[in-house]
N, C-alpha and C positions, 0 to 999 in steps of 0.2 A: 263630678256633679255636672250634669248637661246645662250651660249656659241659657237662659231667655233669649228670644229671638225679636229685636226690635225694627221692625220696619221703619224709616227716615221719611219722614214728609219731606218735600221737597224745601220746604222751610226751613226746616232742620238742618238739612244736607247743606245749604248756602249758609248759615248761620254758622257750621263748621269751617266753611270754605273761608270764607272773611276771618273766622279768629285764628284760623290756620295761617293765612296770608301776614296776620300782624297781631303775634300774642303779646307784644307791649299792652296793645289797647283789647283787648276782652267786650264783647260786647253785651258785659253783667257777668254777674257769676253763676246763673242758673246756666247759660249759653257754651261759659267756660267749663262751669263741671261736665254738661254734655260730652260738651268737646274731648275734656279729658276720659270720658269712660270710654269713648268713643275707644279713644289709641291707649287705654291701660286693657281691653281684655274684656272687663266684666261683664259685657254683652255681646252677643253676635247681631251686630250693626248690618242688616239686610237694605238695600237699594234696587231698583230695576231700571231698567233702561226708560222708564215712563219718566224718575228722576231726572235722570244723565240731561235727557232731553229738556227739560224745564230749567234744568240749573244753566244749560246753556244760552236756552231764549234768556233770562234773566240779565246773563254776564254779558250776552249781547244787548240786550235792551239799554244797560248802565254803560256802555259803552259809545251808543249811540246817544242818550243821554248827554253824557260828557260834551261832545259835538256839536251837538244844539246850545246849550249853555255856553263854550266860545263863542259861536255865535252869538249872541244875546237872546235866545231863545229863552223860559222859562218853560217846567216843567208842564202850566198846561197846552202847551202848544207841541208835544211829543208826538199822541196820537196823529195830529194833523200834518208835523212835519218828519214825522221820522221815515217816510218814504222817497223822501230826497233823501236820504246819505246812504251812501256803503263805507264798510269798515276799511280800513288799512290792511293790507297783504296782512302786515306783521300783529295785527290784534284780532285776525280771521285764526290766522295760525298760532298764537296763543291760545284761544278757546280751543281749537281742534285738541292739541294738547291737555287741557284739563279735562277731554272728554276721555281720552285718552288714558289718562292717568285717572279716573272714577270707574273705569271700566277695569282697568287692570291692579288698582290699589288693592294692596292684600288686607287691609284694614276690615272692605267689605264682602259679605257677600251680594252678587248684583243675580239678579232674578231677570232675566232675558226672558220676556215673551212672544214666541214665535206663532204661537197657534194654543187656542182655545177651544176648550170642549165647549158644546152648547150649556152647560147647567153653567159654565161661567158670565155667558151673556145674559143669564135670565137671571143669575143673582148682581150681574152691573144694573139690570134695569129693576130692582127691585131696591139697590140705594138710591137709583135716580125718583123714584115715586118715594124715598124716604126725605127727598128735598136735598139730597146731595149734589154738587155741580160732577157731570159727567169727566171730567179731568180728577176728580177727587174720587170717584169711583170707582174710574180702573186703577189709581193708586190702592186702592180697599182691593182690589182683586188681587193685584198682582201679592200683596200682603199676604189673601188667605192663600194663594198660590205655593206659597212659600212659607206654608205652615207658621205663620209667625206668632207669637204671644201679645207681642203687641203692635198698637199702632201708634206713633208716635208723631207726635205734631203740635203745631204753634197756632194752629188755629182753631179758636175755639167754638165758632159755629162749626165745622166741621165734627168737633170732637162733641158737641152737645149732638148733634144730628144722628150720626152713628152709633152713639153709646145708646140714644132714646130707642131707635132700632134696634136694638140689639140687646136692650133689657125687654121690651114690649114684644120680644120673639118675632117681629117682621121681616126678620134675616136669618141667615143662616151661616153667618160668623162669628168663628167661634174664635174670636180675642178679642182684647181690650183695648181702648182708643186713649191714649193719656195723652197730658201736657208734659213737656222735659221736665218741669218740676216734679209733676206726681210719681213720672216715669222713675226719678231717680231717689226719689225718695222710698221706692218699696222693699219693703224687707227681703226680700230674698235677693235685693243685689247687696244688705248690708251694708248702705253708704250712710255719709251725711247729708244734712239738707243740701249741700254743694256738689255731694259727688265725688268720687275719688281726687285724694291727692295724687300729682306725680311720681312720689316715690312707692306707693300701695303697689 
């Protein structure tokens, strides 16, 4: 039986990353069942290099974060001062490595975008005029690029915006946009509202 092909919002993908880093602590159990369908199989978990990129800015951003806060900074003073630090040698070359390891984890498949045909640009600018932010639109590209089933994500403007396009025919993508929860709730992965056990 050909597995469902789920696209990783970049939300998704760091929300793995964190309960990967420290499964004591789970961050809920919709995040942990994710997590687990993720490494048991029941889906083929697709990423692109538009991902890799984001999860990096991120783990940099919280890193520089960290920084600031020794400092006595608080978080609204990031934008303003996060152009004074640079990282440490040794927390530069930590992230290199998790890019490293996202690109080459056999877990996923990674959707590398080198080149686009034009009917690609002219359906990114047709989510952009559906009210999408153009960072969440070449995510939706790279998606139908890689024939996915679905799209998956934590953010729900995102997922209301897309869906509405894409029942009103304003687009021409052909998957569906879920939350981890709906995602793992749908009968043809067979699970429960949690999502595979470990031993499944």
């Amino acid at each position: 039986m050909k597995l469902l092909k789920g696209y990783l919002d970049s939300n998704v993908l760091i929300n793995y990353i964190w309960w990967s880093k420290s499964r004591s602590k789970p961050p809920g159990r919709v995040a942990a069942g994710m997590a687990t369908a993720i490494e048991t199989g029941v889906f083929d978990p697709v990423i692109s290099s538009f991902c890799i990129m984001e999860v990096a800015s991120h783990f940099r951003d919280y890193e520089i974060l960290k920084l600031l806060i020794r400092d006595g900074f608080g978080y609204r003073y990031f934008s303003q001062k996060r152009k004074n630090y640079s990282l440490p040698i040794a927390t530069e070359r930590r992230l290199r490595r998790l890019v490293k390891v996202l690109e080459d984890d056999q877990l996923f498949s990674v959707v590398t975008v080198t080149r686009w045909r034009d009917k690609a640009y002219s359906d990114i600018e047709q989510y952009v005029a559906g009210y999408v932010d153009l960072p969440d639109a070449f995510h939706l590209q790279a998606a139908a690029t890689a024939r996915c089933d679905y799209f998956i994500t934590g953010d729900d403007e995102l997922r209301q915006r897309a869906n509405a396009m894409i029942e009103s025919g304003a687009t021409n993508l052909e998957l569906k946009v879920a939350s981890p929860k709906e995602f793992l709730n749908l009968p043809e992965l067979n699970l429960g509202p949690d999502g595979p056990s470990r031993g499944s």
